[in-house]
N, C-alpha and C positions, 0 to 999 in steps of 0.2 A: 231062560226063555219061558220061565213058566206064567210071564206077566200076558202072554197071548193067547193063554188057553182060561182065563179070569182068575188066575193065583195072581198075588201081590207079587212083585220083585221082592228078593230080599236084599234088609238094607246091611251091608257093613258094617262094625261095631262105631267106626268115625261117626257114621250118617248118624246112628242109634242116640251118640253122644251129644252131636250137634242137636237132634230134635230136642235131647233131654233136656237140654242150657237154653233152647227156644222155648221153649215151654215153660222151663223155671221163668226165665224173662217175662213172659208174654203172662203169669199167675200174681208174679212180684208187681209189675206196673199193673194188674186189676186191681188187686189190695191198695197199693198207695194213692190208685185215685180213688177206691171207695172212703178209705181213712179219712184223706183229704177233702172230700166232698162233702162225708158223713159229718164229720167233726165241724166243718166250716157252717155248716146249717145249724147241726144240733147242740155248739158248744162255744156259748158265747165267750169274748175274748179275755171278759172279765171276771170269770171266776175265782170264790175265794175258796171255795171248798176241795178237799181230796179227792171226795167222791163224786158221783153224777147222781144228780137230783133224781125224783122221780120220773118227771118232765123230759129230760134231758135224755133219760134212756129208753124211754117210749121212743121218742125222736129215734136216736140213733135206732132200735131194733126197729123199725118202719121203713130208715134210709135205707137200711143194709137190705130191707129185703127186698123195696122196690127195684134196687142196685143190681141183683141179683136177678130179677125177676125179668126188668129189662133187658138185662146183658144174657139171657136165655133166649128171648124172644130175637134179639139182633143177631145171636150167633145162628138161632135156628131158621131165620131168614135168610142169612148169607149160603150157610148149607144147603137151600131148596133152590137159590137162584145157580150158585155153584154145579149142584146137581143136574137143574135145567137145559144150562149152558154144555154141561159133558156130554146128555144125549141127545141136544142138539147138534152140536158139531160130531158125535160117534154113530149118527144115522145120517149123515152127507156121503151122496156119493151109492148107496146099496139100495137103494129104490128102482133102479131100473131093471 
């Protein structure tokens, strides 16, 4: 009961495991779309060389950081609406 006095519940080793595999999940599909994104822009389909040009890696280090940059800004938007919405609905009701 210590989630009513502002302590977190504590989660189960299951729950622990479950967020660890969501999380892996939710890290793996950011990488595959940044990969795929990065690459599809900065890595044309006809390449003959091993390596990435100069061009080419400018590109990619630019995609990956916008990528990043964005996906910071999205997550920390979601967080404040998130947050918004908790002490909106956690101050209903105690005003009177």
């Amino acid at each position: 009961m210590s989630f009513l006095f502002g302590g977190r519940p504590q989660l189960s080793s299951a729950e622990k495991i479950a967020a660890a595999e969501t999380e892996i999940e939710m890290v793996s599909d950011m990488f595959n779309r940044l990969t795929q994104s990065c690459a599809k822009k900065c890595i044309p389909p006809d390449y003959r060389e091993g390596d990435l040009n100069k061009g080419e890696s400018v590109c990619l280090d630019r995609c990956v950081s916008k990528f990043f940059e964005v996906n910071m800004k999205v997550s920390e938007k979601m967080q404040n609406e998130a947050a918004g919405k908790q002490g909106i609905s956690g101050g209903i009701g105690y005003g009177m």
